[in-house]
Structures are given as structure tokens and as C-alpha cells.
N, C-alpha and C positions, 0 to 999 in steps of 0.2 A: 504494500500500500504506500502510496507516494504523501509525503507532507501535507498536513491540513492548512488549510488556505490560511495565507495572514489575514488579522482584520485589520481592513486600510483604512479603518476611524481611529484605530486605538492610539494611545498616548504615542507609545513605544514607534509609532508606525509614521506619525505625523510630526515625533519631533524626535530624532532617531540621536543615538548619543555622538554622532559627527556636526551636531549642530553645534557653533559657536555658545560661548558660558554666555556671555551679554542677551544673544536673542534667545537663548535657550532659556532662561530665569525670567524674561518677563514673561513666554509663551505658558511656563509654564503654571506661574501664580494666574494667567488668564484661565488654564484650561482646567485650577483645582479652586475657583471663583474664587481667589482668598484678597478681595478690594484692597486691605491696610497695606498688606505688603508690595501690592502693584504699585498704587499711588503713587510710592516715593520712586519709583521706574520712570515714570512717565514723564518726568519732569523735563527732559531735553526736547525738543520738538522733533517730532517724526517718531518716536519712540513707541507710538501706538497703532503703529502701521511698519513695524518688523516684520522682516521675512524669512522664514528658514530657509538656509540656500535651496534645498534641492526638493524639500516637501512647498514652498510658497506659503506654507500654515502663515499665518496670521494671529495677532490677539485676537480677535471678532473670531474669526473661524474657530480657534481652537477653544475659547469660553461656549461657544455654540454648539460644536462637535460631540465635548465631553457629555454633552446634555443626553448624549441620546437618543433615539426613538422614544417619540413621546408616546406615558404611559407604559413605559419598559420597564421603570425603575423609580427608585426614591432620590428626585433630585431638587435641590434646593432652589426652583425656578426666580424666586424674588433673586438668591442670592448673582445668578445670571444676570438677568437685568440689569441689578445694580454696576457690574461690569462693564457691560453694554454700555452702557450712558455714560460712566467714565470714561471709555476710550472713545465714545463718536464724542466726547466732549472736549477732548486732548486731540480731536483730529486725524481719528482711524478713520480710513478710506474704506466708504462702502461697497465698491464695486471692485475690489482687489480681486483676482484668480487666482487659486492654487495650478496646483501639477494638477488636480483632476478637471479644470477648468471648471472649476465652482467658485463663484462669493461665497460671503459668509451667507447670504440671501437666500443663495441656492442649498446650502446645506441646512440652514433651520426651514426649510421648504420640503427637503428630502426627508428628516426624521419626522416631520409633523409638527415641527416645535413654531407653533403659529403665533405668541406672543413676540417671540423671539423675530420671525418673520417680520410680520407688521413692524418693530423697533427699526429693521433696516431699510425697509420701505420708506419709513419716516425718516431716518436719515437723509436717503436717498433723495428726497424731496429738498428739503432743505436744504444742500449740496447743490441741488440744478436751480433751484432759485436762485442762490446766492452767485452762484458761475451766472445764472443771466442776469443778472443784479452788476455784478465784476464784469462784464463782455462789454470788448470796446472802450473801457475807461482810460484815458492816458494823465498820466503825469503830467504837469503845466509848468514851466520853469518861465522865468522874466531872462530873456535874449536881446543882444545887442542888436545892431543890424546885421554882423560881422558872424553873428553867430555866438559870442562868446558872455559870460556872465558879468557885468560892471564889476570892477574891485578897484579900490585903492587902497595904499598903504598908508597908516596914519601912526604919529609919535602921541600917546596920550603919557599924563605926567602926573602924579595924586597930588595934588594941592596942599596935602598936609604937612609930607614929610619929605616932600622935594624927590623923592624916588621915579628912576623912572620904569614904566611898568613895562614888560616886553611887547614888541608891535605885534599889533591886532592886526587880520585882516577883516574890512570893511566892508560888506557888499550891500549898496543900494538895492532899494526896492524899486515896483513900479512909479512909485510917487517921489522916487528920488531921496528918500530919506534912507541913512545909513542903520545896517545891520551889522552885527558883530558878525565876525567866525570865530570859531577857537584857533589856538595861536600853535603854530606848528608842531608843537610836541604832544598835543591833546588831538591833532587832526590825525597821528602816525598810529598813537594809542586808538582811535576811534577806528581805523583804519580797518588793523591789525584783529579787530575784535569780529568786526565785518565778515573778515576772510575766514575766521575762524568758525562762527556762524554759521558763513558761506560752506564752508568745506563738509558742515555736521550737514546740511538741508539736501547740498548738491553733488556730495561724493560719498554719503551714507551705504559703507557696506555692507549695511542690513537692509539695501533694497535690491540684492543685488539678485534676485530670481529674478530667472525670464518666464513669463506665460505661455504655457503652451499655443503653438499656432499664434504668435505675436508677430511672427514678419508678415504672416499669411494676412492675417485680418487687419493688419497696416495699410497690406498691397490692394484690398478690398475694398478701400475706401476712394471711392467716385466721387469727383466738384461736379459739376454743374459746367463751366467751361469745358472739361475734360471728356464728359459724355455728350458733350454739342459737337464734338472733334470728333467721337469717335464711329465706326461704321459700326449698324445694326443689324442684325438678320431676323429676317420671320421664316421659324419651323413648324413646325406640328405640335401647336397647346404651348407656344413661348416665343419670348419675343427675347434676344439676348444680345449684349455689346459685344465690344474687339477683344473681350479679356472674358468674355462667356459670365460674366454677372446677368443676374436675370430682373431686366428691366421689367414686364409681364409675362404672367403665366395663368395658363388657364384653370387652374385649380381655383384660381381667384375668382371664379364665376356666382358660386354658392354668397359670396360677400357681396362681389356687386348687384346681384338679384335682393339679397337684405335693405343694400342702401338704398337703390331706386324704392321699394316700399316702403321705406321710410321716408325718405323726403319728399316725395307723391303718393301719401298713402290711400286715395283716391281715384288715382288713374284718370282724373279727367281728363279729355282731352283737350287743348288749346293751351297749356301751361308756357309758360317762359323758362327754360332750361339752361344754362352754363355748365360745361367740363373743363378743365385744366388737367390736361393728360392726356391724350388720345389714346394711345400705347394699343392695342391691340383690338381697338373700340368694343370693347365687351358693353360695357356699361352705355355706350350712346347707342349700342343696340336697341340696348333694354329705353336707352331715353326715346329716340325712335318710334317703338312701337304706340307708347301714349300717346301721341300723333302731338307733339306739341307746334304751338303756334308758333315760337320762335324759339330755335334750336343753334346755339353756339359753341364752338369748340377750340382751345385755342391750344396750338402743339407749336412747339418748339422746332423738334431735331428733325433734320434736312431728310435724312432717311426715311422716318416717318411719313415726312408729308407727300414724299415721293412716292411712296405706295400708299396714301390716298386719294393721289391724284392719277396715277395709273394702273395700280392692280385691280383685276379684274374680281378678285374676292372682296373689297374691299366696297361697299353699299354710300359712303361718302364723299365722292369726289363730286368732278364739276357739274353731272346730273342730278347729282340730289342737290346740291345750292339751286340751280335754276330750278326746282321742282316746288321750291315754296310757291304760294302762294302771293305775298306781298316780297320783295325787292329787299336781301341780305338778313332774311329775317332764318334762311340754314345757312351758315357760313363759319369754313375753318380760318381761322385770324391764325396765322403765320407769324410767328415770331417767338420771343419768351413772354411770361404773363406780367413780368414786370415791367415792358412796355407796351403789352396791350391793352392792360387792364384800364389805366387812365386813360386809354381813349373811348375807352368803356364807357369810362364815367364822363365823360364830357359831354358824349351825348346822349346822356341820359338813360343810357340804358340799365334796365330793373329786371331779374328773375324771382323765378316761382320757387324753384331750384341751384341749390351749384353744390359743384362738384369738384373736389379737388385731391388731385392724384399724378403727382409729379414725382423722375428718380432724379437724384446726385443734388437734391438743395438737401439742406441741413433744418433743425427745428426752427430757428430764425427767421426761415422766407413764408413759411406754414403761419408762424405767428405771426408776422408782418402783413399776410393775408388778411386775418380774420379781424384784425384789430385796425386794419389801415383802410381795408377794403370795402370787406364781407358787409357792414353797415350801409352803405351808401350802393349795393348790387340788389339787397333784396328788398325785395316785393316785402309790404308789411306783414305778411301772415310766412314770408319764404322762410326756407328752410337749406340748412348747409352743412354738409357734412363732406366728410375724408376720408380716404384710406388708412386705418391707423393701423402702421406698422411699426411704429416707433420705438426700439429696442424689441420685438420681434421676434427675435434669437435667445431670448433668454427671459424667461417668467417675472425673476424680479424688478430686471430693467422695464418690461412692459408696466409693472404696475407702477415704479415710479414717476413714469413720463406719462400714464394716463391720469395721473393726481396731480400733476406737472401741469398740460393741456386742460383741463378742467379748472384750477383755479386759475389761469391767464385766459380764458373765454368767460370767467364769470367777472373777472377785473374789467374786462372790454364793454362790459353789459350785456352779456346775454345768457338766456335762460339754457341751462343743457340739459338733454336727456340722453342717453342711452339705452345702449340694448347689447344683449352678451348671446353670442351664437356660437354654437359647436364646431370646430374644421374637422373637416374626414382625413384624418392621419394617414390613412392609409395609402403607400407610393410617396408621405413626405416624411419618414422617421429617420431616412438613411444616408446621409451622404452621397452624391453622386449616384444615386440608384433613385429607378422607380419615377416619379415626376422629374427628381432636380436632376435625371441622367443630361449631359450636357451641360452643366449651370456649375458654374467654378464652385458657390456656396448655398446653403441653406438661408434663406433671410428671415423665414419661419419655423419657428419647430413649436408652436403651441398649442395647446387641444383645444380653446377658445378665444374666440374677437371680439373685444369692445370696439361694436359702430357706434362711431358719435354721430348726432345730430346738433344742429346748433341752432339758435333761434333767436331772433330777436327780440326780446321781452316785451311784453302786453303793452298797448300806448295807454297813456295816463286817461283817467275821467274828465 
């Protein structure tokens, strides 16, 4: 009989005795909850986001881990907590990955340990506030024309006792009034403390794990310029770039049949409709059929537009625009939506619906939508929803960017609702098999989707 399986939760297994004494002593008062003795650990910065070299364990992970399968065992859940909160209070990173490419998110998700859960979720939130809070801020300094900062050199002299005191440097402000600096031996001291600092934050050999699959999912990241460059192909049920990411697929169909019933839950027909995305026109199929009165679609990328304007599979080129009724009222606007949209609005144009489902922008151009745009698109009673795929790949990043997305559309004023729909896993569980055969990665692996819908809140009495 061959060796019984190691357990790859246990102590022994996650923080093995090649682990350094420094990260090994605070992992390990994390993972036997003992707070008093952590505390005094934690006191340098970064200290609460250590990494075992070759396990990735973390404090989060390893006070998480030890816990268990909940309902395993007698374990002191308050005393966990109280953990937790100390170290996302010291500035443990909620989305670290071990060697098994787990958060700490992912592992109180796998034992069941659903307070535990929730705690990082809420971190998690917190964190992408603050990062969009912090986005784009810069530093403002007072410059010369020349570029450089005013200084002069001045002799001050104490009045008292005839001493003279060592030169200051001087540096005006905007309004021309003189600022001290500290004087050469306190600026080498201040310097020196810097670097030292510097060297703990930025050369910390206790971050020194690499994440599994970290060049991969580097190389997997698409701008927005980058995918307007690159050529697309349409195969059978996907639509995919020059690097085989999977811009659309047709698994997607069961979501976009949800959304059109939700933002036309009625099916009248003569509706005013907007998409942002064309990508494989699944969804302006479905908008299509409602027979809307005025039908608008605006896509981007040059490939795209070039098989809606000449493939023969394709139901939206230049006979269905001439097929309205009234003059540009079906019509694909050519361009990105960031310069079409205001011409949107300039002429006044208003939907029933819109739709928004774009690949390679980032959460910023989504929020910029809804809060810049979305207002001034709909019809009083319209309705607006999205693709949410937003961390997608992973259970706990989905729920902290739908709590993320939720409280920045209720800041914008509007009312939200959703709805939580099952995916058929089946042909999407495996890597390169099955649906995503061909498609460099998985952008999905969830067993359910929250469809948002958006709404403009009730007008006043």
C-alpha cells in the first residue's frame, strides 16, 4: 500500500519547517488565533501580508484555514474574527493567492466558514472603494517656469545671544512667502530613514512568492486600444482575438435571453433600444425580434463591423438600417461609445432600453457610463443593464465588485434591482476543453449571475 495522502490544509503542510523564523512566527500565532502575541508582529508595515516562500500561506489564509470545515470541530470562531480584523486593519491584502491559487476568500468559501467569508468580502469592498477613491490622484508641487522649486539661501542670526544659527534653506510658496527646510544634516537623516522605509515596503523578502499562473494572467490582460489593433475571428459559438481570449461566446445566450426580459419585461413592441457591444449580436437578436421602433447599436472594432456589413449570417447590415421605417431610426454608429454617445445626446436621443457589453475597458469606463451617461439616455420609466462579468473567475472577487457596482449606481441615483440565474456548467468546468476549447482562458467558472438592472428612480410628487 502506497503512503496516505498528505492533508494540504494542515499546519505542517502550509507552513513547512523551510519557512523562514520571521514569517514563520507571525503565520503561525495567525493560524493558533493567539491576537496578544500577533499584535506586537505586526507593527512594521507589510507584516500582515507575509508570505511563505513556496506555500504563499498568508496570515488571512492561515487564521482561516486552521478553522476548518465548518461544523467539523470545536473552534473558537469569535477568536478568528478577532484576527481577521486585526490584520485587514494592519493592511493584509484580501485578494493574495497561495500555491493552490486560493484567497483567503476562496478558502473560508471552500470549508463553509461563511462568517469568515463575508469578513473578506467586506474587506474587499472597502479596498476597491478606497483604490477608486486613490485613482488618478496626483501630487501638486509649486514649479518654477524652468521646472524647478524656488529656494534661497538665507543667514538668520538669534537676537539674543549674537549666535549665528546654521543656514536654512528657504522655499517660497505660491504666494511668495518663505518656508523653512530643514538644514542639511536633518534632510540626510530624513533621507536615510526614507530608504530604509523604502527598502522594508519595496524589497520585503517576505513577499517574495510568485502566484501561480502570474505571467499567464498578466499576459491576459487586454486595453481597449490593444483589442481595437487586434484581428478577430468568428467560429462556431465564439467570437475570439489575435491571442484567442474570448471576446463572445455562445454559452452567453441563456444571460442574454434573462437580460432582454428584464429590461423589456413586456415585449411591446415599438420600444426604443441601445446596445454597446455588438460582438456576436446575440442579444440585438433577441432586441430585434420585439420589433422595436428605434433600434441602435454602437460597435467599435473594425473586424466586427466588417462582418456586419458583409457576412451573409449576419441579419444587421445595410438592409436592415434601410428596412426601418422612419430614416436612422436601425442604425450601427461606428466608432467607440465614448465618442458616440455624446452625439447621442445632443440630439436628443432617449431609450426604453440599453445595453451595455463591451471587452478590454476596465471598471472605470462601465462607471463612467452609468453615472455620466445612463441619466440623460433613458426614457423615464427605461431601464439599463450589463453584462456582469466583473471578477468572473473567481466567486469572491464576483461578490466584491457586485457590492462595489451596487453602491456607485445607488450614489449616481438610481434605484437597483437584480436577479441571480443558474449557468449550465456543463462544457465550462475545464480549461481548454468543452466550450472554452480554442479560448486561451476561462473568464467564467461560476455556477451563478447576478443580472443587474438599473433604473432611474421614481420622479418626485
Amino acid at each position: 500500500m502506497g503512503e496516505p495522502s498528505k492533508n494540504q490544509d494542515a499546519l505542517e503542510a502550509r507552513i513547512p519547517p523551510t519557512c523562514p523564523a520571521s514569517i514563520s512566527q507571525i503565520l503561525s500565532q495567525a493560524w493558533h488565533h493567539d491576537l496578544a502575541s500577533l499584535k506586537p508582529l505586526l507593527d512594521v508595515p507589510g507584516r500582515a501580508s507575509v508570505q511563505e516562500p513556496t506555500t504563499g500561506e498568508t496570515p488571512l489564509h492561515a487564521a482561516i484555514r486552521s478553522c476548518g470545515p465548518a461544523g467539523a470541530g470545536a473552534v473558537d470562531l469569535e477568536a478568528a474574527k478577532s484576527v481577521l480584523e486585526e490584520l485587514f486593519f494592519n493592511g493584509a491584502i484580501w485578494n493574495d493567492v497561495d500555491s493552490k491559487n486560493e484567497t483567503p476568500g476562496c478558502v473560508a468559501a471552500r470549508l463553509g466558514q461563511k462568517e469568515l467569508y463575508e469578513m473578506c468580502v467586506g474587506a474587499g469592498v472597502r479596498a476597491e472603494l478606497l483604490f477608486g477613491l486613490l485613482e488618478g490622484y496626483e501630487e501638486l508641487e509649486s514649479m518654477d517656469e524652468d521646472g524647478d522649486e524656488d529656494e534661497e539661501v538665507v543667514d538668520i542670526t538669534d537676537a539674543a545671544d549674537g549666535e549665528e544659527i546654521p543656514d536654512l534653506v528657504v522655499e517660497t510658496n505660491s504666494a511668495g512667502q518663505p518656508t523653512e527646510k530643514p538644514t542639511e544634516e536633518v534632510q540626510r537623516s530624513e533621507k536615510k530613514a526614507e530608504e530604509e522605509e523604502t527598502e522594508i515596503l519595496e524589497s520585503n523578502p517576505d513577499r517574495a512568492f510568485v502566484p501561480p499562473n502570474a505571467a499567464e494572467a498578466q499576459a491576459s490582460q487586454v486595453e481597449s486600444a490593444e483589442y481595437l489593433r487586434s484581428n478577430l475571428t468568428y467560429s462556431a459559438g465564439k467570437l475570439t482575438d489575435a491571442s484567442a481570449n474570448g471576446v463572445m461566446m455562445a454559452w452567453e445566450t441563456s444571460i442574454m435571453r434573462l437580460s432582454v426580459d428584464s429590461l423589456l419585461p413586456e415585449q411591446l413592441p415599438g420600444r426604443k433600444v441601445l446596445n454597446i457591444g455588438f460582438g456576436m449580436g446575440i442579444i440585438d437578436g433577441m432586441f430585434a425580434a420585439t420589433k422595436p421602433s428605434r433600434h441602435h447599436i454602437i460597435e467599435a472594432h473594425p473586424d466586427v463591423l466588417s462582418h456586419i456589413a458583409t457576412s451573409p449570417d449576419c441579419k444587421f447590415g445595410p438592409a436592415w438600417e434601410s428596412s426601418a421605417a422612419q430614416e436612422g431610426a436601425y442604425k450601427v454608429h461606428a466608432g467607440k461609445w465614448q465618442d458616440v454617445v455624446p452625439k447621442l445626446l445632443e440630439a436628443g436621443e432617449t431609450y426604453d432600453a440599453i445595453y451595455f457589453d463591451t471587452f478590454g475597458e476596465d471598471y472605470s469606463q462601465l462607471r463612467m457610463f452609468f453615472t455620466e451617461h445612463v441619466p440623460g439616455l433613458l426614457e423615464e420609466e427605461g431601464r439599463f443593464g450589463f453584462f456582469n462579468g466583473l471578477g468572473a473567475d473567481r466567486q469572491v472577487c464576483y461578490d466584491v465588485y457586485t457590492k462595489v457596482v451596487e453602491m456607485h449606481l445607488s450614489d449616481a441615483g438610481m434605484d437597483v434591482a437584480w436577479q441571480e440565474m443558474d449557468v449550465d456548467m456543463q462544457g465550462l468546468n475545464e480549461e481548454g476543453k468543452g466550450e472554452w476549447e480554442g479560448v486561451k482562458r476561462r473568464y467564467w467558472t461560476l455556477n451563478s449571475e447576478f443580472s443587474f438592472f438599473f433604473l432611474p428612480p421614481p420622479a418626485p410628487f
